[in-house]
N, C-alpha and C positions, 0 to 999 in steps of 0.2 A: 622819573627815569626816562631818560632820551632814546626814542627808537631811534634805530638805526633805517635812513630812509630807503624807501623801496627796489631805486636802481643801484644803489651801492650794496644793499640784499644780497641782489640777484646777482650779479658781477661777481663779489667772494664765496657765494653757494654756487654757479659756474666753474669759478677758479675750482674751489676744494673736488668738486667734480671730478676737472679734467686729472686736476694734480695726484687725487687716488686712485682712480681709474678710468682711463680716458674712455667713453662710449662710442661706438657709429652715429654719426650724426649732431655730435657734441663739438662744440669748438674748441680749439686745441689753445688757444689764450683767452685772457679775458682783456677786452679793450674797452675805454672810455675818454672822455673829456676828464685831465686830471684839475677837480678844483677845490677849493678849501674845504667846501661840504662834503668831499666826497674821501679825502682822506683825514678828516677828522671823522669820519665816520668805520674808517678802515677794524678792524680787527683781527688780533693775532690768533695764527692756529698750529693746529701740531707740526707741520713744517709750514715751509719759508715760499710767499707766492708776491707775483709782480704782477702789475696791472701795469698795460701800457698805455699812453696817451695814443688817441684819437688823430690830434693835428701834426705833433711832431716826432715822426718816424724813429724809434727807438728810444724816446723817453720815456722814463717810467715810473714807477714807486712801488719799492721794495719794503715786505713786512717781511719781520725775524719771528720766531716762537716765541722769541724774547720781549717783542713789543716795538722794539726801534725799529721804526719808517724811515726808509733813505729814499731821495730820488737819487736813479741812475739814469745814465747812457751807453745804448749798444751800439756800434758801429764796425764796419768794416776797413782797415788803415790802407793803406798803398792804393785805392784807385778805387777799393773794395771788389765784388764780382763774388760768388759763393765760392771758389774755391779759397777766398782768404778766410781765416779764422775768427768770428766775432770777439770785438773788446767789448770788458764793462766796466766804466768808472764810474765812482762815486760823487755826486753832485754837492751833496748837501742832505743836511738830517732835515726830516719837516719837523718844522716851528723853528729852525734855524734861518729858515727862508720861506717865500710865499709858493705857490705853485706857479703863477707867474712869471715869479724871479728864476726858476728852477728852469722853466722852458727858456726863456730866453738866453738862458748860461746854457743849455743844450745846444740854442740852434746856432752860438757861436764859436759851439767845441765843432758845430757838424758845418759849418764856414771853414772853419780851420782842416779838417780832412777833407775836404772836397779841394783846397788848396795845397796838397800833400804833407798835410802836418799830423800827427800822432799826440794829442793830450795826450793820452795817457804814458805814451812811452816817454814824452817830455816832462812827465812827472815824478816819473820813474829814476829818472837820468837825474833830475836835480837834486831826490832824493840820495843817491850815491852819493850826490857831490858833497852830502853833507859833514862836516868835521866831527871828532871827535866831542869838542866843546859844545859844536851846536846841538850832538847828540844830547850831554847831559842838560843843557839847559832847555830842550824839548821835553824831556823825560821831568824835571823840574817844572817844569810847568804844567804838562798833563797832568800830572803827580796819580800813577794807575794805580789799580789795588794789585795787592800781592797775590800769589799766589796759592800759599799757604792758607792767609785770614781772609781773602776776599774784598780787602778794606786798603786803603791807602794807607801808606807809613805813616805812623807817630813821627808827628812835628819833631821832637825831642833827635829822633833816631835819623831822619831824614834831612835836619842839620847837620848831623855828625854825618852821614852819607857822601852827603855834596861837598864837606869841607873834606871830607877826606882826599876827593876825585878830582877838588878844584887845587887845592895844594900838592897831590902827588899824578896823579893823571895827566893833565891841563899840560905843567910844563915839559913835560915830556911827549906824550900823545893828542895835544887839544889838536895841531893843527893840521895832523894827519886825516884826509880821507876815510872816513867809516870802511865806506867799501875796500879799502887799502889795506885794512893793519889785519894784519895776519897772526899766525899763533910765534913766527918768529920777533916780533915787534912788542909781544908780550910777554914771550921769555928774557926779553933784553930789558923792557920794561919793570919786569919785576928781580931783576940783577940790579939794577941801577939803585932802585926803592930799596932793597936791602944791605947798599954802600951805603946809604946815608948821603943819596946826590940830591934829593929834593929835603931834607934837613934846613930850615931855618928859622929865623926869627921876623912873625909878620902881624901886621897890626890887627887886630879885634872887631866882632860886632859892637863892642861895648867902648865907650868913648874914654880913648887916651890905654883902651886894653892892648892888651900886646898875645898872641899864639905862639907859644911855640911847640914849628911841626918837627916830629923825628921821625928819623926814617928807620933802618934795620926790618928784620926778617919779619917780626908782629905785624909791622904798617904796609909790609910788602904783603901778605897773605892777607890783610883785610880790605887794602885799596883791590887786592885782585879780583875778590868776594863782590864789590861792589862794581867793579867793570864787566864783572860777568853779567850780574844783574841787568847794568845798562846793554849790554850786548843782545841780551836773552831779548827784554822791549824792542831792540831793534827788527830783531826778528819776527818778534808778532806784528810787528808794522810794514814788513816787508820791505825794508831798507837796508839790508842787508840778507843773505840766506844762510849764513851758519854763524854762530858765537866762537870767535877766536880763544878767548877764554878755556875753552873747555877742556881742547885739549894742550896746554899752557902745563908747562914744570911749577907748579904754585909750592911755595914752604909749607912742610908740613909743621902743624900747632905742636904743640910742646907738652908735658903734660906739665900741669901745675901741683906743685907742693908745696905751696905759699898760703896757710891758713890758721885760724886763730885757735893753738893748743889750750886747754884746760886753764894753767894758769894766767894767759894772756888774756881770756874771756874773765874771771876774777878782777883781772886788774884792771881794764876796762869797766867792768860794771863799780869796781868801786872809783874809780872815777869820774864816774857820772854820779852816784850818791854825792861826795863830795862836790863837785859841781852844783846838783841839785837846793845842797843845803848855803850855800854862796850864794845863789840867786837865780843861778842861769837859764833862758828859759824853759819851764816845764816843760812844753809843748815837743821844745827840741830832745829833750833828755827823755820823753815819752816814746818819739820818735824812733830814737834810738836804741832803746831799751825793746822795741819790738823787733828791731834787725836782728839784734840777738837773738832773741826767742823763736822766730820764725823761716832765716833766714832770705826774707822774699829783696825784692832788688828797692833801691833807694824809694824808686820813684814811685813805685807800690803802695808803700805805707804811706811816704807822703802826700799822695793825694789819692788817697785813700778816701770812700764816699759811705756811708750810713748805709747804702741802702744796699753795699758787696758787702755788709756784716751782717750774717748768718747767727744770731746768738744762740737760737736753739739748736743748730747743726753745729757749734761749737766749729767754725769755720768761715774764711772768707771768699765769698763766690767774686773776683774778678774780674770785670767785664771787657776794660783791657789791657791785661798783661800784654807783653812784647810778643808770646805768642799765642795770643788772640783770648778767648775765657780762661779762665782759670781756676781751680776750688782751693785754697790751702786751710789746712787743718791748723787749730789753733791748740795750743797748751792751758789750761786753766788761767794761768798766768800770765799770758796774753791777753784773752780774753779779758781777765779784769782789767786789766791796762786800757781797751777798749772804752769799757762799757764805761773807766771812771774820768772818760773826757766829756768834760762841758760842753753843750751843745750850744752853738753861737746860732742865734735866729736868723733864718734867710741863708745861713749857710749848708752844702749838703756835703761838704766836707768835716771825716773825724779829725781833724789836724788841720785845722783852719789857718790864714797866717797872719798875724797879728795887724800890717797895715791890708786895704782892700779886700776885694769879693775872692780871689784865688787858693791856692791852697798852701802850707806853709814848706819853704823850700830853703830854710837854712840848719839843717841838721850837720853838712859836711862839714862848716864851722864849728860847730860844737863838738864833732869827730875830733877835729884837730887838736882841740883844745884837752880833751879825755885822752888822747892817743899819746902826747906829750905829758901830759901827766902821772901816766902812766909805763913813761920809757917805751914808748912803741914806737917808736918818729915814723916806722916803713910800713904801717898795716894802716890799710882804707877801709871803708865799710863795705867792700864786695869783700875782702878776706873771712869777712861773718857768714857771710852763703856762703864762699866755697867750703868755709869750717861746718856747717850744716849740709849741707849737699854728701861731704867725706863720712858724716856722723852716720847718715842714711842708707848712705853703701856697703857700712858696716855689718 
């Protein structure tokens, strides 16, 4: 185990000092030489304390409760003199940079105000200037955790997100000013999305695939959904101060009565027996067979792992459903469905997929094929949760 050495000790036993109760006689900051042994040595405490560096006047390095070390810089802008207000910008996270690198980017933010320049308000300022587009594709690349799970979006969800915002958003709002659009730019914006002016036909991630976007009231209320989203990160970033979004005239969702009655679940499951007995593959027809029974969403079942099956809790624990863990209760008959899948070695998936290491992901094929056999052309496998979700509210 590594002590922590004896003047970087004394320095954070100082700080915590001052920082809980300052004494007579006690120094009202902690300063040192800031160097790699000395903030690799740093440690977090119940609140948030700075050590400043020794040589260059206002730089420093900041601990969270959290753990994350930044170096900053403090200064005075227009001339300085005490009656102007101190700034603080952020430099860099340590292990992003040396301490070093950290001073010398200091003493050329503190070149720059002694020349009457403002980092930080120059930062500020480019940050407004940012677009719409460049908002999502910042927000795509930090890719942050949510709110709700703590966790950064599902790949799966976060495609659908971005194509949503880059096919209805983009052409309408990409090249607008963030700091510009306003809540009237989004009630016009989501008027436009429910004519069907961003509706058309455009080419795929998938080579020689073709999308097609629609627009109407549904893709207006959910690109909205997702521009608030983006808006809301704008505002944790401080690139904007309110989300336009919020208060925006959004559609209101509809209710749905579009679900798989009594006989249409019959006719379905026996056309998946028939299927079964043709050839089709098991795996899919297993697959599928549990949408019915459980109701849970596609991508659930199908990648579905050994170790979210619960056999003695007759239950599947989730680790990540869409909103975040999950338990669902299993019927007997589920359950057997389970347990009476081969286990492929190396694999830790129940529903393995027939080529590679991933999980098996053509069931909506086989839907198609049971759903037409069945005279159902217009029912998809989400009509089986909402038919179990209505069963339950019963």
């Amino acid at each position: 185990m590594c002590r922590q050495p004896a003047a970087a000790r004394q320095i954070t036993l100082t700080y915590i000092r001052v920082a809980t109760r300052w004494r007579p006689g006690a120094p009202r900051m902690a300063r040192a030489k800031i160097t790699k042994r000395l903030v690799d040595s740093l440690e977090r405490q119940a609140s948030r304390y700075v050590i400043y560096d020794t040589e260059v006047k206002g730089f420093g390095v900041r601990m969270t409760p959290s753990g994350t070390a930044t170096y900053i810089l403090e200064y005075r802008p227009d001339g300085g003199g005490r009656n102007v207000t101190k700034k603080r910008m952020s430099l860099g996270r340590v292990g992003e940079m040396t301490p070093e690198e950290a001073r010398n980017l200091a003493r050329n933010r503190l070149s720059e105000v002694r020349h009457g320049q403002d980092p930080l308000g120059d930062r500020q300022t480019k940050r407004r200037e940012m677009t719409v587009n460049g908002l999502i594709d910042q927000w795509d690349e930090e890719n942050p955790p949510g709110r709700r799970t703590g966790r950064p979006m599902e790949p799966r969800t976060k495609a659908y997100t971005l194509s949503r915002l880059r096919h209805h958003a983009v052409p309408i709002l990409g090249r607008k000013r963030v700091s510009e659009v306003t809540v009237d730019d989004i009630n016009d914006f989501i008027r436009r999305v429910s004519k069907g002016e961003t509706a058309k036909t455009a080419l795929g991630p998938r080579k020689r695939g073709r999308v097609k976007v629609r627009g109407g009231e549904g893709a207006a209320r959910k690109v909205a959904a997702d521009l608030s989203l983006i808006f809301g990160y704008a505002v944790e970033k401080g690139i904007v101060i309110a989300n336009p979004v919020t208060a925006a005239r959004k559609p209101r969702a509809g209710k749905r009565y579009d679900y798989l009655n009594e006989s249409e679940f019959a006719a379905i499951a026996q056309a998946l027996t028939e299927l079964e007995v043709e050839g089709v593959s098991p795996t899919g027809i297993a697959v599928l067979r549990l949408l019915l029974l459980t109701g849970a969403r596609p991508s659930e079942i199908e990648q579905l792992r050994w170790a979210e099956v619960d056999q003695a809790g007759r239950c599947l624990r989730l680790e990540k459903s869409k909103t975040g863990y999950s338990v669902r209760p299993l019927s007997q008959m589920a359950l057997e469905i389970i347990v009476a899948q081969p286990r492929r070695l190396g694999s830790p998936y129940v529903f393995p997929a027939t080529r590679g290491d991933g999980p098996f992901n053509g069931s909506k094929k086989i839907w198609v094929q049971a759903r037409e056999r069945a005279g159902l052309p217009n029912r998809v496998r989400y009509h089986a949760r909402h038919a179990i979700a209505s069963i339950a509210c019963d």
